[in-house]
C-alpha positions as CSV (number, residue, x, y, z in Angstrom):
1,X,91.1,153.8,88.0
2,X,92.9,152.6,91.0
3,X,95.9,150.6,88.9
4,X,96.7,149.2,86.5
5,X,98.8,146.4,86.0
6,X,99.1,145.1,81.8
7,X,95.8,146.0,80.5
8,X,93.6,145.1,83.2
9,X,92.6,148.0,85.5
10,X,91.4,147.6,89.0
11,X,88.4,149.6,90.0
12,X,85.2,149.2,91.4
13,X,83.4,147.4,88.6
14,X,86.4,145.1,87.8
15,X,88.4,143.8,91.0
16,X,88.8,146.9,94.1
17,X,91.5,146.2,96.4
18,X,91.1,147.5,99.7
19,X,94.8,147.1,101.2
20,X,98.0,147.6,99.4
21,X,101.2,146.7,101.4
22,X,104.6,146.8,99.8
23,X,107.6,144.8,101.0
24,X,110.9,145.8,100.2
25,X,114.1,144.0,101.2
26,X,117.7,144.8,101.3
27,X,120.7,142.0,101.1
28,X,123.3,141.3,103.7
29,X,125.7,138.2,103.5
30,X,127.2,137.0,106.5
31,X,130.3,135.7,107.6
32,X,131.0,133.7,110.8
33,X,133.8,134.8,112.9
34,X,135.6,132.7,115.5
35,X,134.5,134.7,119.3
36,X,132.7,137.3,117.9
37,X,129.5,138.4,116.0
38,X,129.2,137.7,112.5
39,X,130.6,140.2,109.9
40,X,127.9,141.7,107.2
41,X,128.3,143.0,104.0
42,X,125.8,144.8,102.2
43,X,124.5,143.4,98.8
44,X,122.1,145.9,97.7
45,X,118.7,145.9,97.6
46,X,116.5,143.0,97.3
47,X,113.2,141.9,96.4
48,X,110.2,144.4,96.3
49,X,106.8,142.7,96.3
50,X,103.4,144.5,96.6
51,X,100.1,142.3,97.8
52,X,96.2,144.1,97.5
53,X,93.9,142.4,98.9
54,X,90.2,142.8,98.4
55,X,86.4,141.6,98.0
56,X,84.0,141.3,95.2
57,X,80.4,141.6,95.7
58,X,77.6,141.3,93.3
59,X,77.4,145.4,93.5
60,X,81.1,146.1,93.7
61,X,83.1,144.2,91.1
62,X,83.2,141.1,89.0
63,X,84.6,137.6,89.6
64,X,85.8,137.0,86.0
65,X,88.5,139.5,86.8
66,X,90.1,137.3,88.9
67,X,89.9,134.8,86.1
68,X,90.9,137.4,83.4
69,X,94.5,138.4,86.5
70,X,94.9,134.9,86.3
71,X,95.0,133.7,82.6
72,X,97.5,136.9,82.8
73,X,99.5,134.9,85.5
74,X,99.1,131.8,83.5
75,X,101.6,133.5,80.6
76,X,104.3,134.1,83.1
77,X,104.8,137.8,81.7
78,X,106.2,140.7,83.1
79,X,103.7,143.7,83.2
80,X,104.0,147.6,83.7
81,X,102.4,148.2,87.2
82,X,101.1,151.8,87.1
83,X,99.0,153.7,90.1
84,X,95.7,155.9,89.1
85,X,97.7,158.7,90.7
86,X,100.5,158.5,87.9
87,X,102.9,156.6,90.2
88,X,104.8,153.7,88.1
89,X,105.8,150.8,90.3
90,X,107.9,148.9,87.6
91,X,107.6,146.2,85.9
92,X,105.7,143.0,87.9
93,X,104.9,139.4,87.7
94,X,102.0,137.8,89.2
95,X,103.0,135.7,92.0
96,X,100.0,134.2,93.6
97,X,96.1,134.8,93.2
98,X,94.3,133.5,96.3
99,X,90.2,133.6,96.5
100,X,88.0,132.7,99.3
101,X,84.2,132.2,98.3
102,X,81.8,132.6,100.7
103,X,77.9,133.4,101.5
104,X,76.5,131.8,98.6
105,X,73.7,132.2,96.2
106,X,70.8,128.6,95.5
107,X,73.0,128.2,92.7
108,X,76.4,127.9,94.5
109,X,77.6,131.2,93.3
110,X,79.6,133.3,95.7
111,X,78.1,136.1,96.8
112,X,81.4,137.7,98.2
113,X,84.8,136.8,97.1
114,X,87.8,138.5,99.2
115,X,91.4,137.9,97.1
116,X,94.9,138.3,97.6
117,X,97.1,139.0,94.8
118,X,100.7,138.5,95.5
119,X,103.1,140.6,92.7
120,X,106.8,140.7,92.5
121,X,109.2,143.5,91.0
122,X,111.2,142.3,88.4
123,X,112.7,145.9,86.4
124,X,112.5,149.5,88.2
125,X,111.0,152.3,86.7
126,X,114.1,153.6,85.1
127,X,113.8,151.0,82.7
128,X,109.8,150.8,82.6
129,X,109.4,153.8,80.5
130,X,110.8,152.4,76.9
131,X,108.8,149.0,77.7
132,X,105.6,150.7,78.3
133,X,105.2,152.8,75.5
134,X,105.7,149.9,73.3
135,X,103.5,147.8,75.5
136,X,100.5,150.3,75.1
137,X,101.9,151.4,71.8
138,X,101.3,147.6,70.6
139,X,98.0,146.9,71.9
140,X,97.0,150.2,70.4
141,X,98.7,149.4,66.9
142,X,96.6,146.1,67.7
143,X,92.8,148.1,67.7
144,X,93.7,150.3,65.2
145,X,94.0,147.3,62.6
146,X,91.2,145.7,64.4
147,X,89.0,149.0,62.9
148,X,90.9,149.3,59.9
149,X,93.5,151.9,60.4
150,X,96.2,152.3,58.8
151,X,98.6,151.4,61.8
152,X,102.1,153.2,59.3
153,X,100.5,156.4,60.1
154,X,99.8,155.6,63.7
155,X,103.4,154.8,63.9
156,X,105.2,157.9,61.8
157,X,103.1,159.9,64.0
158,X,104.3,158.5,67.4
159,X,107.5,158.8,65.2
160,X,107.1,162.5,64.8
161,X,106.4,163.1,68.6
162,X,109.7,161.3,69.4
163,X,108.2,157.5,70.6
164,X,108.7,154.4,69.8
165,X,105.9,152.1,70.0
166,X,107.1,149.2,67.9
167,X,106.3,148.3,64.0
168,X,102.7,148.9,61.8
169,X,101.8,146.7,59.3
């Protein structure tokens, strides 16, 4: 797993990004002075956004994934954004999904589709951790009924350990 962001993880059989590069801002407002340079104040920090850009060939990856990213896009939802190496980003939205299809199959299928996935921070980490385990503590309440577990003793055991991951049925 190279990250995850929601429930979809990137990695080489779903969408592998070769290039990650974060952009982080900081505010300054501005006031104009008669003769001399403008004064600045600083506001604090402001937007962080991360793009990964990538390809999918028929051996490395799978078009639908860019389909499955953006039906997640499509809800307008905030999701965890967590790196395989235990780094958590915070919590993101789904900006922008670019494709380019090219060399083509008889059929008109692309043979190689490089992407661009524009994200933007909306939450730090600090307040990532609460949100998460319910996030992952849902979906999981979520398969257990889907097999027919009783999802009270999923919860008053997440309940022993100290977590909250939201309500059984």
């Amino acid at each position: 797993m190279m990250m995850i962001i929601g429930m979809f993880v990137f990695r080489i059989s779903t969408a592998a990004y070769q290039q990650l590069v974060q952009k982080t801002e900081w505010r300054h407002a501005s006031n104009s002075r008669v003769g001399t340079l403008p004064a600045y104040q600083f506001l604090g920090r402001g937007e962080n956004s991360i793009t990964l850009s990538g390809s999918i060939v028929p051996e490395f990856g799978n078009q639908k994934s860019l389909i499955q990213l953006s039906n997640m896009a499509d809800k307008g939802k905030a999701y965890p954004l967590i790196c395989g190496n235990g780094r958590v980003w915070g919590q993101y939205v789904i900006e922008s999904i670019n494709e380019t299809h090219s060399v083509f199959f008889k059929n008109g299928t692309a043979r190689k589709v490089e992407f661009i996935i524009e994200l933007t921070q909306i939450s730090t980490p600090k307040t990532l951790k609460d949100n998460t385990l319910r996030a992952v503590g849902g979906a999981a309440l979520q398969t257990a009924a889907a097999y027919g577990v009783d999802t009270g003793k999923v919860v008053g055991l997440a309940n022993d350990y100290g977590l909250d991951i939201g309500q059984g049925q």
